[in-house]
N, C-alpha and C positions, 0 to 999 in steps of 0.2 A: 457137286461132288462127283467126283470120276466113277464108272462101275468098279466095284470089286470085284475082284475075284479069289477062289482059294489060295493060290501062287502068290497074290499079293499081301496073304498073311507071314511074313519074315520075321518077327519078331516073339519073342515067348514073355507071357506077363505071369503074375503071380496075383490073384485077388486077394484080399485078405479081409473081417469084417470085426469089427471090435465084440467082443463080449460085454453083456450090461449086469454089471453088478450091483444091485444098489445099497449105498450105506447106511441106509435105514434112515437118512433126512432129505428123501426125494433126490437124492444125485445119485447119479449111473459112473462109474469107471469102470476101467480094464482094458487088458490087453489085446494088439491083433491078433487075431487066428488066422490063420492060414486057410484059404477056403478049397479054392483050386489052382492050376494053370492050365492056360488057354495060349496057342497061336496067335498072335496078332496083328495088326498093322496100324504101326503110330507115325500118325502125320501134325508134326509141329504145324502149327497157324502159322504162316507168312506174315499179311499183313492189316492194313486196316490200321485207326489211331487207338482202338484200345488195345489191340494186341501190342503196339508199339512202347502206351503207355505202361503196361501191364512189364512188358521186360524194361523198362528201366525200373522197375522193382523188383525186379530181377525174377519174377514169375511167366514160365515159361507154358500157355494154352495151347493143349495140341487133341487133337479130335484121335480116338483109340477107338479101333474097332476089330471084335473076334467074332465067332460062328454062333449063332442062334443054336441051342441045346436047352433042356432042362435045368441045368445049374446056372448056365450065365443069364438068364431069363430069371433068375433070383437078384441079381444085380440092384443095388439100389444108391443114390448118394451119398448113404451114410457108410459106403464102403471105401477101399483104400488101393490102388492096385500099383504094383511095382516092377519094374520092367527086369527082368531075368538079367539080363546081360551087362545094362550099366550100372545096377539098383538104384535107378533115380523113383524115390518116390513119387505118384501121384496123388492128388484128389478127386475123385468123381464129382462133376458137380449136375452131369444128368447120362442117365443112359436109356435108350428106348429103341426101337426097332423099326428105323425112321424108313428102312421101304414096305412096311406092312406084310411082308410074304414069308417072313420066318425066318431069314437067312443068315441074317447079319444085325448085332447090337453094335449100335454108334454109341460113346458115351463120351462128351465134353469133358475133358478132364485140365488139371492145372499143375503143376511140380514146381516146387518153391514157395509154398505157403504151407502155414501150420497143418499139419493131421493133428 
């Protein structure tokens, strides 16, 4: 993956995390909440046969990364994040802090499957 840099955060996302209600027979529901928004930089997946397979079902893998802070460091896969500008839905399907030094949360994400 390329270095980042600040400047190459272009992009504004919105995180959002479900609320867990439960109905009293062990199921959880509820709605998003809005958590924060962050700067960011969304790079669609190119290529490879599962990404190729993955968009003829028309689900679209693209690696989403904003600034290492206290709140995006809450981050988990059971959250939802939505790009400001197109509102194309995401899914987080892992987010971590893949160069160790604080700076920057990568988080594998997917648009075009169910939340």
């Amino acid at each position: 993956m390329a270095r980042i840099t600040a400047n190459a955060l272009r992009d504004r996302v919105r995180l959002e995390k479900r609320e867990e209600i439960d109905d009293g027979y062990g199921n959880t529901y509820g709605q998003w909440v809005p958590q924060f928004e962050r700067d960011a930089c969304i790079l669609p997946s190119k290529g490879g046969e599962t990404v190729i397979a993955s968009r003829l079902q028309e689900i679209q893998p693209a690696l989403i990364i904003v600034r290492f802070d206290a709140e995006t460091a809450t981050i988990t896969a059971a959250w939802r994040l939505i790009d400001a500008r197109s509102g194309m839905i995401y899914n987080i399907r892992t987010a971590a802090d893949m160069e160790r030094r604080r700076r920057f949360i990568t988080m594998l994400c997917e648009a075009g499957v169910a939340t």
